[in-house]
N, C-alpha and C positions, 0 to 999 in steps of 0.2 A: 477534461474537456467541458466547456460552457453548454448546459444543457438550452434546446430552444424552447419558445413558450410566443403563446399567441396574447400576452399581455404588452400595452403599453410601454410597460416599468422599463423591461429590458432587451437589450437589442440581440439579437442572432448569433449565436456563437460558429465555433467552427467545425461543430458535428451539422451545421446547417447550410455552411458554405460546401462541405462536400457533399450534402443532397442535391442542392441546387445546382452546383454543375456537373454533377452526374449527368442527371436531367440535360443540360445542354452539352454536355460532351467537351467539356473542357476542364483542363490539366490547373489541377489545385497543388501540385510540385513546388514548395519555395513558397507559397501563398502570405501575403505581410499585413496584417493589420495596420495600416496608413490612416484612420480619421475612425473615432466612435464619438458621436453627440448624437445627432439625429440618424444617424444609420451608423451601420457597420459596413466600412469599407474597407475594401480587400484588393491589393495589387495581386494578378496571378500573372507572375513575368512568363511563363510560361507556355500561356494558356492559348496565345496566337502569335503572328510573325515580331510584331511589336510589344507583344505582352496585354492582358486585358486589365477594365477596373469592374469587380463583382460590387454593387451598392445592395446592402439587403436591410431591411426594416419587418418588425413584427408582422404578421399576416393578420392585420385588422379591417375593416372595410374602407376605414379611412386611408389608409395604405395601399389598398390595392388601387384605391379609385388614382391616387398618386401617380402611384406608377405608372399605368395603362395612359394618364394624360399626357405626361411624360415622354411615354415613348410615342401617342398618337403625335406630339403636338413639335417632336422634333422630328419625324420623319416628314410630315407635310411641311415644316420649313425648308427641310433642303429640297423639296420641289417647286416647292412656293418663289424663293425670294431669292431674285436674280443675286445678291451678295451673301458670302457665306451670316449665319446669326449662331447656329448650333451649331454641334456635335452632333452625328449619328449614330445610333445605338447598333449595335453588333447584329447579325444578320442571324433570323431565324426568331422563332415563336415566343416573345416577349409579353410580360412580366413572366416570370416561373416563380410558382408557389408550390410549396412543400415544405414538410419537419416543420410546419409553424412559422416557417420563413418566407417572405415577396421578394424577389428577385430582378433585379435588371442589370445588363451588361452591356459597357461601353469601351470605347479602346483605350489606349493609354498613352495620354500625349504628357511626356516629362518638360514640364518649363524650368529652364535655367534661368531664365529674365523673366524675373513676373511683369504683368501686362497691367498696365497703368491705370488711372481713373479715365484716361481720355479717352485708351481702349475701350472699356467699357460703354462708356458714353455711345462713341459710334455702334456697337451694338444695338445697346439701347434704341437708337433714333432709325435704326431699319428694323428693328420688332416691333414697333412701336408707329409705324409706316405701312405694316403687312392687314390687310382685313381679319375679321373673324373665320377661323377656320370653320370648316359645313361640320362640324360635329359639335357636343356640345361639352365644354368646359366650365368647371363651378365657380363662380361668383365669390369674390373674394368676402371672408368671414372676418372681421376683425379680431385679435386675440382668442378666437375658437379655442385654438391648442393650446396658449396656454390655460383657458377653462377646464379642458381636460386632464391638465394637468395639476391644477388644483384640486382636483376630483380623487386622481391617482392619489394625492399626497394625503388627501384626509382619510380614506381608508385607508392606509397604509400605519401598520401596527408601530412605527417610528417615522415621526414627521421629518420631511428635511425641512419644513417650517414652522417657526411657533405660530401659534393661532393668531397672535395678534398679528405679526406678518400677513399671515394668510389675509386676513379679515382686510390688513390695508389694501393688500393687492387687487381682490374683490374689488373695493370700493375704487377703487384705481381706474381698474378695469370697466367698470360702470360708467363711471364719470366719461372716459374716453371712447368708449361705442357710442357715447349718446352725441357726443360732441361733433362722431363720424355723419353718426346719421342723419344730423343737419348739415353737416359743411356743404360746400360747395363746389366742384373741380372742374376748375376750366379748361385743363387739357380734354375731358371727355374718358372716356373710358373705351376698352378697349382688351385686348392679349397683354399681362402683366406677366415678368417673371418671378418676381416678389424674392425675389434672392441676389439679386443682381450686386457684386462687388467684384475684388481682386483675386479674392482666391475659385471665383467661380467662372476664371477666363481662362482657356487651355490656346496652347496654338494646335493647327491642326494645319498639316501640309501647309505649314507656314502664315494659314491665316489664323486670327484671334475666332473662339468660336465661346458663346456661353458652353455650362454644361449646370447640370445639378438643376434640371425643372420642377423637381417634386412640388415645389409651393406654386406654379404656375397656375393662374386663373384667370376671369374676369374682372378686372377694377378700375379704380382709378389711375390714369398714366403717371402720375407723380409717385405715385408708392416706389415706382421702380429708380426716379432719381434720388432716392433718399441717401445713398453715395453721396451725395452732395451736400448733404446737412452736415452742422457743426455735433457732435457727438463723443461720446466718453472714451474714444478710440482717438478723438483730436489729433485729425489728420489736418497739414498745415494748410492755412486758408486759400494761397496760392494754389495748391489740387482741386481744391473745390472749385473756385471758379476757374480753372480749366476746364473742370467737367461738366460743367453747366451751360460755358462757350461751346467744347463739341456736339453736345444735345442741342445747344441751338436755345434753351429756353431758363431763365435763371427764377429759376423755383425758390428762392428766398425772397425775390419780391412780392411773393403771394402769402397774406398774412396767415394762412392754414399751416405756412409748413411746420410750425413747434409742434401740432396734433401727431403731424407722419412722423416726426423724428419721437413723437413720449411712445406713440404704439409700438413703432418699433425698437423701442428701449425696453419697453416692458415687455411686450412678447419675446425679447432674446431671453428672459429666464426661464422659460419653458422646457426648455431642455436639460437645464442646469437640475431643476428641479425632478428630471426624472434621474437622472444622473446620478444625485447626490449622495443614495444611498449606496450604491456600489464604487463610488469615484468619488475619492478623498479632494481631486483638484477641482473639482465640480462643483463639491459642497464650499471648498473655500470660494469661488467665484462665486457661487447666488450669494454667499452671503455680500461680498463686498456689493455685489449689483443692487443688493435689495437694501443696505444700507443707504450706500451713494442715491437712490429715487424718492427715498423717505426724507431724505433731509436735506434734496436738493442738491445737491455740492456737486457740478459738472465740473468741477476741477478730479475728480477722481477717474482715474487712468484705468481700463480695464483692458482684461485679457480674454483673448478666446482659448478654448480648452479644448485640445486633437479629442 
């Protein structure tokens, strides 16, 4: 059994999913590892009438703060905003931390028909509609994590990176916080989900609802259309401008958008790179990722990795 630890490197095993729902009193019978990259996720069919989802990530500070917005920031949605935008998080005393493990639980809405880019879109344009919530949520950081992830990798007594990788990414990395912190954005800023795609739309009593807040902040409103950019996933260009028609505002005519689409190109290996040393399919994606941004070539097709 995967021991737990309150490092970065590695996510929560399942000596940690039965601390954690001890603590909230629910049934780890049948329990299925369904998604590890940024967290460890856990279907407990069990665990209530429809079955639950356990999402657990390391108990760091930066985790917890995660979580806790998370679960503030989808509870006053469904108060907030006459149209469904979230999920609601399982009832009773939210995040649980224990065994080195943060904790939050949500229900478990199974989608047969994934839910489109347009879905999203309308999402999108009533979060994106609602005020600042009265509490206070962090201010989006550009490539922070993967910073930290770099950090991870250099102490680490076997690199998932050669130096000279590292060193570009650095410089990568540089070049594009600075680029941020001049631009410009006219949609304004506002409640960002900073995750917003296909796999992060469930139905919920038949409506479309986001879920997966943990990157949820303060930013700029375009981060969240970034669905919409042309990217190494090259989704057909027909989706894209769909999803830009049901938002309402077509973010390619605004010459910033290459910036949002290189950040979020490069912070997607942040994960990859914690990954790599425990997950063989991990280390092969950073590497394709981090060849394909070195040398340019947006014809290179990538893959996301459960």
């Amino acid at each position: 059994m995967q021991q737990t630890s309150n490092s970065d490197s590695e996510l929560p095993g399942a000596d940690a999913l039965e601390a954690v729902c001890e603590i909230s009193g629910l049934d780890t019978t049948d329990a299925q590892l369904i998604h590890h990259r940024s967290n460890a996720v856990y279907l407990l069919p069990w665990a209530s009438q429809h079955g639950a989802i356990a999402r657990l990530a390391p108990d760091t500070e930066l985790r917890q703060k995660r979580a806790r917005v998370s679960i503030a920031v989808t509870r006053w949605l469904s108060e907030q905003a006459a149209e469904p935008i979230s999920l609601l998080p399982l009832s009773g005393e939210q995040p649980v931390i224990t065994a080195g493990a943060i904790a939050t639980f949500w229900p478990y809405c199974p989608v047969s028909t994934p839910a489109s880019l347009t879905d999203v879109a309308v999402l999108l344009r009533r979060l994106h509609d609602q005020p600042r919530p009265p509490f206070p949520i962090p201010e989006y950081r550009p490539l922070h994590r993967l910073r930290e992830a770099l950090a991870l990798d250099e102490r680490r007594k076997q690199s998932a990176l050669s130096a000279d990788d590292r060193q570009w990414i650095h410089k990568r990395a540089d070049d594009l916080v600075d680029a941020y912190d001049s631009a410009q954005f006219p949609m304004g800023r506002g409640v960002v989900h900073a995750d917003a795609h296909t796999e992060n739309v469930v139905l919920d009593d038949g409506e479309w609802v986001l879920i997966d807040w943990d990157q949820c902040c303060i930013g700029p409103r375009e981060l969240d259309l970034i669905s919409g950019l042309p990217d190494h996933f090259q989704r057909p260009d027909a989706e894209r401008r769909e999803f830009l028609d049901a938002y309402g505002y077509h973010l390619l005519s605004w010459p910033g958008w290459r910036l949002l689409r290189d950040i979020a190109e490069l912070h997607s290996i942040a994960s990859y790179i914690r990954l790599a040393p425990h997950k063989p399919a991990a280390a092969r994606q950073l590497g394709a990722r981090v060849r394909s941004l070195r040398s340019g070539n947006r014809s290179v097709r990538w893959q996301a990795v459960p």
